[in-house]
Every structure is written in C-alpha cells, then in structure tokens.
N, C-alpha and C positions, 0 to 999 in steps of 0.2 A: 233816867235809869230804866223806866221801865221800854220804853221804845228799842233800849240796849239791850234787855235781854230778851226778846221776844224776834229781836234780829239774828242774836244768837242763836235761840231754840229752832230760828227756822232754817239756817242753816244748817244745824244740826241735823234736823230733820232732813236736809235734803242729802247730806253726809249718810246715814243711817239707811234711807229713801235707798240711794243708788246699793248697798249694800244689802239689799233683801231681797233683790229682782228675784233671782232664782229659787227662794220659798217655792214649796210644790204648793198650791193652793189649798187643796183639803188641811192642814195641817194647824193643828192649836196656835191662835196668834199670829195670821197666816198675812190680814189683810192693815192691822193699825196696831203699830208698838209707840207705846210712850218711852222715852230717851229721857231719863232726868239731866241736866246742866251739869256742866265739868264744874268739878271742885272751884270756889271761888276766891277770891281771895276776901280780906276784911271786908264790910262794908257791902258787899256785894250779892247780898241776895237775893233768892226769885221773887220778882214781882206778877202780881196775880196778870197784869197787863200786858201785852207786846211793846217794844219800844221798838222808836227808827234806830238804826244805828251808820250803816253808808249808803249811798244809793249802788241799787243793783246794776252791774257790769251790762251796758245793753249794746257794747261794740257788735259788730255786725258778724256772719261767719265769713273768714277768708281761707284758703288754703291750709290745709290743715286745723283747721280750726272751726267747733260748730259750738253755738250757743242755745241755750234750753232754756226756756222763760216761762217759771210758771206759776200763776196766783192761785192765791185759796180767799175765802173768807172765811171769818170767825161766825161759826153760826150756821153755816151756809153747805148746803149740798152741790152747790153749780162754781167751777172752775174752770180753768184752760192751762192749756200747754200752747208754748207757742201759738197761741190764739186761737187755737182746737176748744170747743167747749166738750167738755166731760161732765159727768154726773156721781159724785163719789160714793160710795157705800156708808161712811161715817164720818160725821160733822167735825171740823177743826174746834179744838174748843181750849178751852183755859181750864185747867185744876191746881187748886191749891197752890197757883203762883207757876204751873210748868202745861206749856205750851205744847198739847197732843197734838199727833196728828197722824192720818191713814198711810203705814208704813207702805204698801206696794204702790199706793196711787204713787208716792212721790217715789219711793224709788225705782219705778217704771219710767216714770217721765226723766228722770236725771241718769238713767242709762248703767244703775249699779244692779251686781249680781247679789243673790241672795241662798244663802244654803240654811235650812232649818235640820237641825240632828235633833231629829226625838230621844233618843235613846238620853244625850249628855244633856239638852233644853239648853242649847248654844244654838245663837244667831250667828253668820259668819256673812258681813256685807263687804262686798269687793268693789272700791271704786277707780278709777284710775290712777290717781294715788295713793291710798289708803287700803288698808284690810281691816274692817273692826269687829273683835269679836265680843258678845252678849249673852249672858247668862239671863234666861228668862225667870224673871224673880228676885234676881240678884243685882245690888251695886257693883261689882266688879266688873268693869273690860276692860280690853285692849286695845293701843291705836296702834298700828305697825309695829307690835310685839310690845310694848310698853304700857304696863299695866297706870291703868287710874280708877279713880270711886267714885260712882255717880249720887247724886243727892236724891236721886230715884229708879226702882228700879225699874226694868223691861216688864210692862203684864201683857195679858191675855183677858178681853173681856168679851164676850158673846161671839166667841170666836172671831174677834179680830185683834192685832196687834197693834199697840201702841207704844209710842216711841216720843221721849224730849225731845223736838226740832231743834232747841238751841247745840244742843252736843252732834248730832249729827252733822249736823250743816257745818259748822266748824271743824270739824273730823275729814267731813268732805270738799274742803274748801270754799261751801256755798256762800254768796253773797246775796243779804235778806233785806228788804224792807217794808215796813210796815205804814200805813197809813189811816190816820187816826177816822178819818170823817167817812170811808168807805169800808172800814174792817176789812182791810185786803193787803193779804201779804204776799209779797212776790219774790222769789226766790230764781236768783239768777248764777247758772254755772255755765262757764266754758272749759269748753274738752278741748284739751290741745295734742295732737298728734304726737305720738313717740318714735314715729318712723323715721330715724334716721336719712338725714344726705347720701349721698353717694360721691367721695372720690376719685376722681380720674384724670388721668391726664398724661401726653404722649411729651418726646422730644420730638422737634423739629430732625435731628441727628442722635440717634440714639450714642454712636460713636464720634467723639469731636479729640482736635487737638490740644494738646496743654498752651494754654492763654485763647483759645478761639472763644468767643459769647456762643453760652447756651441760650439754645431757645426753645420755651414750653407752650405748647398751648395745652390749658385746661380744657376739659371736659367732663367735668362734675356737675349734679344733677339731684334733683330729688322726685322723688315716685310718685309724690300727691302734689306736686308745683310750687313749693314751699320754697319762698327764697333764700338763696344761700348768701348770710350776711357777715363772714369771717372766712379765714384762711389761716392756717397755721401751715410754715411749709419748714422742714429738717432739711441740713442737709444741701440745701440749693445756695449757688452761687452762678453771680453771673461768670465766671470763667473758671479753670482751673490751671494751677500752673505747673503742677506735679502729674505725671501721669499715673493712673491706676484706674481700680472700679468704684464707686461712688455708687451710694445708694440716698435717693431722694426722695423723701415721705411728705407726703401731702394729708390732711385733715381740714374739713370743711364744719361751719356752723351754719343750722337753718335759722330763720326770722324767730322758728317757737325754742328756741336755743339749744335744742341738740345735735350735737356732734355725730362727722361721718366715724367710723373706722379706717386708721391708718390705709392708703394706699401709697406701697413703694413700688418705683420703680430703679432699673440699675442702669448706670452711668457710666461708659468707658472712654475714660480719657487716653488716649496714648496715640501716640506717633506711628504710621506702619515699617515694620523693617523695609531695610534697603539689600535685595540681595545683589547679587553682582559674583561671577567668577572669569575666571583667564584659563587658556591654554596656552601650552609655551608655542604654538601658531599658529596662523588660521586655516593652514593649506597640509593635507596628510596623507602620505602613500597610504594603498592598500596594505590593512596588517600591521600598519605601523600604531605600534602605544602611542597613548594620548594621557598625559598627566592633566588633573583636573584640579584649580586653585581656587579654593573658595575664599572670597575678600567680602563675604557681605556683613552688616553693621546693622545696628538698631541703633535710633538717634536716643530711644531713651534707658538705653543699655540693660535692656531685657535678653534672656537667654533664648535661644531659637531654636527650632528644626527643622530640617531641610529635608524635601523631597526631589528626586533628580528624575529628569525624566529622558531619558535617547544619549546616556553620557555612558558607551560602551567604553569598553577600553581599547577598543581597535574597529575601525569601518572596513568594511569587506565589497565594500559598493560604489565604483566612484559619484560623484555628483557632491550636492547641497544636503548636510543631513545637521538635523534642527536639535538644539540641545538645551532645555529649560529647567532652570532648578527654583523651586518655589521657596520660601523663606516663611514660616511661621512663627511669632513671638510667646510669648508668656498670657497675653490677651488677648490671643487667636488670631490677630488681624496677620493679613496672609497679603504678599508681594511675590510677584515673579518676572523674573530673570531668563531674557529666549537670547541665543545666540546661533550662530551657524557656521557649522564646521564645511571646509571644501575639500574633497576628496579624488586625488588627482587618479591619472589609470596605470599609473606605476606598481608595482605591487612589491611589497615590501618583506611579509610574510603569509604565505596563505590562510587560510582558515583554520584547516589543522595543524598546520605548523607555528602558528599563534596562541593555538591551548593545549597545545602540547607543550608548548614553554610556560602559558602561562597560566590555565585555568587551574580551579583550587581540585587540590585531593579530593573526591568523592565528590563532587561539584558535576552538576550535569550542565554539559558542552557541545554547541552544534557540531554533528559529526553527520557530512554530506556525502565520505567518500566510500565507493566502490564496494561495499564491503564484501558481498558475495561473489565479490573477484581473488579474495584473498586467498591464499593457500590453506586449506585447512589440514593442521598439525596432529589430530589427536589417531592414534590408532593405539591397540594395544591393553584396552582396558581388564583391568585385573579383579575379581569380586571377593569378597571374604565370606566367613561362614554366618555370621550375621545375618539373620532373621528380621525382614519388615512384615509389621503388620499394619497396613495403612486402615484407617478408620474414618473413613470418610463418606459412607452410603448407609442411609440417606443422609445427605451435608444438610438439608434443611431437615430438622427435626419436631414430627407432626405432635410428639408426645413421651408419655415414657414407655421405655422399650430398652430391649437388645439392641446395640448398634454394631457390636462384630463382638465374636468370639473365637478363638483357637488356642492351642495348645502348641507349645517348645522347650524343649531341653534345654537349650544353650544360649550365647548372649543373643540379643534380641534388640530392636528398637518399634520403639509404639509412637504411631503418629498423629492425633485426632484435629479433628478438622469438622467442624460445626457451626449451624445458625439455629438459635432459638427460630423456628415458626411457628410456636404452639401460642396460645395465650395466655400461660401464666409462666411464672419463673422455672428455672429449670435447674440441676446441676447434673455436671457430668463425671461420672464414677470408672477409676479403675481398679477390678477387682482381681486379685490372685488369688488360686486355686490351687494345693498341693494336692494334683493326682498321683502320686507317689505312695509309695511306703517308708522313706523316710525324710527327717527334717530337710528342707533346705531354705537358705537366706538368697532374698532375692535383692539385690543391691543396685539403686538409680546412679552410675555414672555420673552423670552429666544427662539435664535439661535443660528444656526453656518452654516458657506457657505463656501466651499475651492474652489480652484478653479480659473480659469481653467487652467488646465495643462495635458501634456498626461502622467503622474508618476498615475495611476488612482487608486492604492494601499495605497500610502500617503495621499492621497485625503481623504482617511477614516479618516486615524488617524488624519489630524491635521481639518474637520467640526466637527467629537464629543470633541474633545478637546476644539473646541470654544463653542459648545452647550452647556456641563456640568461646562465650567465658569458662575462666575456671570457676570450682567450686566443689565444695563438700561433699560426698556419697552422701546419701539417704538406702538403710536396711534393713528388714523388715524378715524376722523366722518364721518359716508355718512349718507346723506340725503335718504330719500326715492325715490329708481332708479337711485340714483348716483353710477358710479364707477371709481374707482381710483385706482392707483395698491400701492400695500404693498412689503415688504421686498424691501427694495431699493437696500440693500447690493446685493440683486441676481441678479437684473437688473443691476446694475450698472457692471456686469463684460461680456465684448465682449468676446465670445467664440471665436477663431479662427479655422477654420475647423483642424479636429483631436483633438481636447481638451475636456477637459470632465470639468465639471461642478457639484457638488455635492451640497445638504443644506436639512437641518433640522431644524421646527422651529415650536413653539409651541403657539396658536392663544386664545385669551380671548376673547369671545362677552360679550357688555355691559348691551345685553338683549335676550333672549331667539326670536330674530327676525331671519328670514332665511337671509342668506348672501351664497353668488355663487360664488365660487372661480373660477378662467381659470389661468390654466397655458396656457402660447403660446409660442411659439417661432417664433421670427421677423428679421428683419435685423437692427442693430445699430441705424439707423435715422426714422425708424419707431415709429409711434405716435400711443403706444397699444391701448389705449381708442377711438381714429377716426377708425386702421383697424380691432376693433374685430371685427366687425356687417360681414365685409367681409371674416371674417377667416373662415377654414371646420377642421376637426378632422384629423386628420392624422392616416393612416393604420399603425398598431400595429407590429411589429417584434417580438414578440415572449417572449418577457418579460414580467414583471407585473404590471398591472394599478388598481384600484382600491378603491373604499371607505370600510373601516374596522371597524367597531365598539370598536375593543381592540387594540386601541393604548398604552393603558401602563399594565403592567402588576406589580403585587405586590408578594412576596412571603417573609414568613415568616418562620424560619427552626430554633424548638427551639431546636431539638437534641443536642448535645455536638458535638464538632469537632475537629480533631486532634488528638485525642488517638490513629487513623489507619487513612490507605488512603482511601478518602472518595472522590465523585466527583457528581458535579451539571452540570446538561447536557442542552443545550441552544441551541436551534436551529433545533432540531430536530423534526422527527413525532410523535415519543411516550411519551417522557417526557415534551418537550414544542411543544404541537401542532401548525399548523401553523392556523392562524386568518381568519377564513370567509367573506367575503366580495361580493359587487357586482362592477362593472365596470359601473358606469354611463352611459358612451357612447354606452355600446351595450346591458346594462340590463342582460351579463350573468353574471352568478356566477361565482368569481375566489375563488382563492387560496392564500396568501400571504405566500408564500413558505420560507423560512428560517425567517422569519420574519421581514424584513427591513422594520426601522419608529418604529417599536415597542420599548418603552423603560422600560426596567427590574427594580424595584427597589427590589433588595435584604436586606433583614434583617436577618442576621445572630445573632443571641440569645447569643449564646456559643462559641464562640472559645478560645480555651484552649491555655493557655501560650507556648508559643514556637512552637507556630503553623504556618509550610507555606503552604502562598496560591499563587497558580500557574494556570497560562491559557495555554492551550494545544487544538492547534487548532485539527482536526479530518476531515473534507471536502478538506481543502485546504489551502492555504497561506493565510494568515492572517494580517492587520495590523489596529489596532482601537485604541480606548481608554474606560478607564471606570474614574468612580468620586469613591472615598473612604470616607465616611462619609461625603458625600457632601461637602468636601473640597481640599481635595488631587486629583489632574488630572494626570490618569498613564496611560503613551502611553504604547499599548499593542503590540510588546515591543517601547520601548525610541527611538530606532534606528534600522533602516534596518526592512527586513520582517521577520514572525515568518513563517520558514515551518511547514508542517504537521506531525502529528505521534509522530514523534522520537525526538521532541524539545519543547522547554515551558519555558516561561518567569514565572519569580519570580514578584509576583503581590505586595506580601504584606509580611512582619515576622510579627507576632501576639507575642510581648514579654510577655507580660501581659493579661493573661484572660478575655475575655470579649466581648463585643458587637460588630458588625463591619458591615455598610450598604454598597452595593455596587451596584451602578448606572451601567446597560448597554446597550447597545444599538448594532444590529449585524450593522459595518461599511460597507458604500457603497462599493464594488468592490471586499471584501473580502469573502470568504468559509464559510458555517456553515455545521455543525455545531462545537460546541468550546466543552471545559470543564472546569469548575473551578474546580479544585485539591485541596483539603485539607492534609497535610500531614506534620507527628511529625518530628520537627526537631531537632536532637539529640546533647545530650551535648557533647561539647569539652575533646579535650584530655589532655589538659593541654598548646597546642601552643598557643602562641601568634602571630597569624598572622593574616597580615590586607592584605586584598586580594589587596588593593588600593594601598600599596606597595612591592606588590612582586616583582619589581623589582625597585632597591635600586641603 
C-alpha cells in the first residue's frame, strides 16, 4: 500500500507539475504546492511512505510522440530530467502520510502551464489533457470542470508552493515509481500529438460511366509523420450503375488515434449525350430555307441544351459551309455534332428577297443593297406650333447648376439628355415658373424617361417606347409667381456619377400665359424651389441647348409605294433640315443638328400589298423606337443595336394595300441620320416554311 500511494502522489505531482508552468515566479507559493490524495475509498489511506505501484512508461519518442523522464529523491536536492541533472530549490519530502514536492520543478519538466490569480488564491494547471483548478488553502478542486475534495489542502510555505504528487500525477496522467533501496522516484509522462491527419485524395476519372470501376488514389498525410493506421471511406463504391453526382468522404486515423476531418470529394457518374441532327438535304440553292431536325438523345435520359453554331436559315455563298450543334445534359457533360451543308451556284432567293419573306418584325437583317441609289420620297414637310426646348449642354454634367432655361405660352415639349460627370449623386429637376398674372395649369401630355444607366443606346429605345404609349395626363396649377417643379418621374431618378439620364415629354398650358421652365441639376436632398434663386448656368461642352420653334413635324407622301425601292431620309441637311433656334442663355443662334425632340409624324397614303418597310441607319449605330398607326410600339430593332450601312430591321410587311402612319422621333444617344426603305416583297416559291421553326 504504501509503494501505491506514493506512486499515486507522484503522479499527481506531475499532473499538478505540468499545471503551474505559467505561475509568474515572484508570486506566494510560486515554487512547491503540496496536492493532498483524491478522496479514497475504504481502506485506503495515506501512508507516511511512497509505494511502487506500475513501472514507468519508458517507450521511446516516435512521431508524434515525446517522453519526459524524471527522478527525484526523498531527501535530496539533486535530480534529472531526462538525464539533465538539476538542482532543486526544495527537498522532496513525506508529511504526515502525503508526498510534497517542488510544484514548478516538475511542472516545468512535464511541459504544463501554470496561471496563479492573486486576487481569487486559485491555481489553474493546464496539461494536455486536463485543466485543474486549486484553491490555495482549500480542499476543493476541479478536474476538467468536475468538482472533488482533497484530503489536504494547497499551502504556501517560505515562499514556495506545495502540492500532493499523488493527485496531481493521476489528474495528469503521470506514471510513478518508486524505489525502496535508492529513495528515488521517477515519474514518466508521454505527450502525444493532437495534430490531426490530413485527408485527401483524387479519382483516377473524376467523370466515369454508369457500371465503369472507379479508381482512387489516396493522398493523405500527416504534418509531423505520424502513421496513418485507419480509413473510414462514405459513400465509395467500386462502380455505379445509375447515373448522377455522388459524393465520396474519406476520414483517416493516426498511430496516436486521432482522426482527420472529413474530406469529400464529388463524383459524376453519367453517360455524355448524343447529339445528332438532319436536313431534309445535303446540297442547297442560294437562298433557299433549310429546315433543321434535331434527333439528339441522352443514353440516360437527362434533359439537354443545345447550342447551334453556322445553322442559318438560308446560305447566300455557294461552297461547303459547316454546321455544328453542341448538346449539353443536366451534368454538364457536353457532345458535338458537325456536319456540312453543299451549296450549289444556283440562286434561289437573293439575300433580300430571303428576309423580306422571311426575317422577324423588328429583327436586324443583312441589308447589302444599293441604298443610296434609292429614290428618296420625302418633300413637303409641314411644322406646327409646338415649342422644343432641347436640354442637352452641358450633356456631361460637372455639378449643380442651371442646365437651360426659357420661357413659352403655349404647348411645348422638354427634352433632357444627361450624364452624371460629377462625383457624387445627382437629380435632375424641372421647375415651372408662372410669369403671369394669372393661374394657369400646366398639363404633361404624354412622356417617357429611361434611365439612369450607363447602356446610353438602350436608353433610346426603351424613353420613346414610353413616349409613343398611351397614358394618363399629369397637372400641376401655379398661382401667379409660384413655382413648382413638374415631371416627377425625372426627378424622382438619382443619377449616380457615370449614368446617363434621358426623357421626353410633351407640355399643355391652360392659357396662352408665360410659364419659365429651369431644368437644374442638384444633389438628391436638395430642395429645387429654396436653391434656384442661388443656382448660375453652367458652361456648355459642346453640345446642344436651345429653344426651337418646330418641334413636330408632319408629312404627308400620297405617291404609291412599294412597286421599286424607294426611301425617306430623316435626319439629315438636305431632305429634313435641321430646326433653327436660339439658346436662351447666351441669345446665340444654334442649330438643332440631327433633330433630337423633334417628333415626325408620317402619313403614308399608299403602300402597296406586299410591301416592306425597313430602317436602315446611315450616321451610326442606332437603337430607338417608332408608334405604327398610333398603336403598334416597334423597338427599332426589338433587341440589341442596329449597326450602320450594311444592316436594317424589318419595321413593318404591308399585306394589304393601303394607309399606314408612322410616329418618329431621332432617339437620345443614337446616329442620324436613318432611312425608311420601302421595298416589294416577292412571292414565294411554293415552300412552306416558317422561319420560327427552322429548327425542329
């Protein structure tokens, strides 16, 4: 018994030991704590003697793993550590049946932390496994939060601490033994790594087919060379026979038994589609349709998508022209399908007489031919009393400021046209002014505002598309001298620097009184009506501002159309001159160059059955809208931009003889000048083909 317990106490001791490393030195009970013996059971009391109890652990260090070997005597100031001789501060000794001994010596040598709080007179020793805390004075501690009662407490005596080795050492899992004939106790602990494995590991085929053998090779590992002696794997098989994604978790165990962290990887099993499509032949006049039959299949009956690449609806070029449709499944895996169309030198339909039959409404269509050979039809142009006040100088906006100002009796339309260039947010204000002496309501017709965004080409097409909708008046009474601002829709959108800003929108006064419009541009929390009085004009960049007399224009064209190509020219100097005007702000004369704000209305008398009509810009890229009999809204084209020259959206087929008005307006951002195209569109050859499913 007594060799038992003095095996105990010195494990304890080295339990206790590694727990006080970190004590600051200076501090009461710094250097030896006496540890009284865990509660006992019957029978088993402290013996004044050390007893053997197992021999100490003297396995050697291997990977992960270091061993600590270290003796004391009873009596004796001279020990070692791993075979280091030291010289201790105070003697190992026996009291009253419990085995002291010099708290930092051993818990320096067994590698535990040590924290001393003055304030509480709590020891806190932290050892690899364990945390124990000690009330100096007191029976009470804790083993990893689990209260027990010592049969003696922690003291302090000449400034050093003492500590039971039995309870420590077993607290810290030390192993003790004692020997009778040399009073020398050896206290042996191994520290085993908590560093986890590492799993890893690749396919051979990250993608295989359903029943083909997977193959893995591992690549797991550990940091400090610790063998990995387990494998737990989820999830793996050597084949699968259903197609899908699979996910396969691997977990590994080191020699000191701990475990990696899950590593998955994912698995795709599946078969790749099979695309495949037919023409109804391999050999095709010029211009002639080509119906296109798609027969492709997935073996394991996943849904697909198809990408087509060179599968026109008509070749315009004889030779070999190459036609590949790729096939994508549900699990990405991607097949493709090339074939090759022959294209003889017969010519079937020519180019434009091929999208004149067959390209889509508002669809942009190569257009090669002649055009400024065409007759141009417009003469004759009629103005009304309508007032433009274009707002557009400076278009890039350095700040807040005046952007145009003037004054009109009667109706009116306001144009603005803006890019944030400043660096902070912006909004842009229209303010009415009744210079008058008495009321009058100022009533918005009809707008449209897009905006803001830096796309500054779509910006066209979708404010005239809102313009030439119907829609509700908006009206607004000022008093004589009151102002208030109008078009809410434009204020209400924060420009963020770099964004552009577009609107158009058309003004009714209720009485032939003067009213003074200010566009301005402010910062979002600004209150327009307190800072105009403070605002000034802003210097001009180079663009154009000004009040115009001919905001709308009218033309009527009773000629016939469509018997040959014929074209109406818009935007230019010679056939639609540009609008004279002055610039409020500085009293010169400008120019209203392409004509933006101005709105066209066309009346076409005659267009002849089977007649198309096509826009075909001339300046530059293009994208707007026009109205067709004041009910049809056709984005010029539907989608994407229309380039110049050599391309032209299909506006309108004329089946039927007859009338046909056309609203336009040149859109913000876009080139002028344009052309309307008149041109016969010839009859079929007898195919039944619908361009909508050329491919089948």
């Amino acid at each position: 018994m007594t060799f038992t317990i003095l095996k105990r106490l010195l494990a304890a001791t080295a339990l206790l030991t590694s727990m006080f490393l970190s004590l600051p030195p200076a501090v009461a009970g710094d250097d030896v704590i006496a540890l009284p013996p865990p509660p006992q059971a019957p029978g088993d009391a402290p013996s004044p003697a050390p007893a053997q109890d197992k021999p100490v652990d003297t396995a050697g260090p291997g990977p992960g793993r270091q061993t600590i070997r270290v003796i004391l005597y009873l009596g004796r100031q001279d020990a070692t550590v791993n075979g280091r001789p030291v010289t201790l501060d105070a003697v190992p000794a026996v009291d009253n049946g419990v085995t002291l001994v010099p708290l930092r010596f051993v818990s320096e040598a067994l590698g535990a932390a040590v924290h001393w709080d003055g304030a509480a007179k709590t020891i806190t020793v932290k050892g690899a496994d364990a945390k124990v805390v000690l009330h100096l004075g007191e029976r009470r501690a804790t083993v990893n939060g689990k209260e027990v009662t010592l049969v003696a407490a922690p003291r302090a005596e000449q400034g050093r601490t003492l500590v039971p080795l039995r309870f420590v050492g077993e607290a810290l899992s030390a192993t003790v033994h004692y020997e009778q004939a040399t009073k020398a106790v050896t206290i042996g602990l191994t520290l085993i790594s908590k560093t986890p494995p590492v799993a890893r590991f690749t396919f051979a085929r990250p993608r295989v087919r359903p029943g083909e053998p997977v193959q893995v090779f591992e690549e797991s590992s550990h940091p400090e060379g610790v063998p990995i002696v387990d494998r737990e794997w989820t999830g793996l098989e050597n084949s699968y026979g259903q197609a899908g994604i699979y996910q396969v978790t691997l977990r590994v165990k080191d020699a000191n038994g701990n475990w990696s962290e899950p590593f998955a990887q994912k698995l795709v099993v599946n078969s790749p589609p099979e695309p495949s499509f037919t023409t109804e032949k391999t050999r095709y006049r010029i211009g002639e349709p080509v119906v296109y039959r798609n027969t492709s299949r997935d073996p394991d009956g996943h849904a697909m998508t198809f990408t087509w690449q060179g599968n026109a609806m008509a070749f315009f070029e004889p030779g070999k022209h190459t036609v590949s449709l790729t096939a994508k499944d549900e699990l990405g895996d991607t097949a493709t399908e090339t074939v090759e169309i022959e294209v003889t030198d017969d010519i079937y339909y020519t180019k434009e007489q091929f999208y004149l039959l067959y390209g889509g409404v508002g669809a942009i269509i190569p257009y090669e031919e002649a055009v400024l050979e065409f007759p141009v039809v417009n003469d004759g142009w009629k103005q009304s009393d309508r007032v433009l006040l274009r707002c557009n100088n400076p278009e890039k906006i350095p700040g807040s400021g005046i952007l145009y100002r003037d004054t009109v009796s009667g109706p009116a339309r306001l144009m603005i046209h803006h890019l944030n260039n400043s660096s902070a947010d912006m909004r842009i204000w229209v303010l009415a002014r009744n210079a008058g002496t008495q009321p009058v309501t100022v009533t918005t017709t009809r707008q449209g505002g897009a905006g803001p965004s830096k796309s500054i080409l779509q910006l066209g097409r979708t404010h005239l598309s809102r313009f030439f909708s119907a829609q509700a008046p908006e009206s607004v009474t000022l008093q004589p001298e009151q102002t208030l601002a109008v078009l809410p829709a434009v204020s209400a959108a924060v420009i963020k620097p770099g964004q552009c800003f577009t609107a158009l929108a058309d003004i009714e006064l209720s009485a032939p009184v003067p009213v003074e419009f200010t566009f301005a541009a402010l910062a979002p929390a600004a209150d327009p009506v307190k800072e105009l009085p403070q605002l000034a004009p802003l210097p001009g960049d180079g663009h154009i501002r000004g009040t115009f007399p001919d905001a709308d224009r009218t033309l009527t064209i009773d000629t016939a159309l469509g018997r040959m190509h014929q074209r109406l020219l818009l935007g230019d100097y010679e056939h639609d001159p540009p609008a004279e005007g002055v610039d409020a702000l500085t009293g010169q004369n400008v120019q209203n160059q392409g004509n933006y704000g101005v709105v066209y209305r066309i009346t076409l008398k005659d267009v002849r059955a089977r007649t198309g009509v096509l826009v075909n810009a001339r300046g530059g890229v293009f994208c707007g809208a026009v109205a067709l009999d004041g009910k049809t809204i056709m984005g010029v084209p539907q989608d994407g931009i229309l380039q110049p020259q050599k391309w032209a959206v299909i506006l309108h087929r004329q089946q039927a003889g007859g009338p046909l008005t056309v609203e336009f307006s040149p859109p913000s951002g876009s080139f002028l000048p344009v052309n309307l195209l008149f041109a016969p569109i010839p009859n079929k050859k007898g195919e039944s083909f619908d361009p909508a499913r050329y491919v089948q």
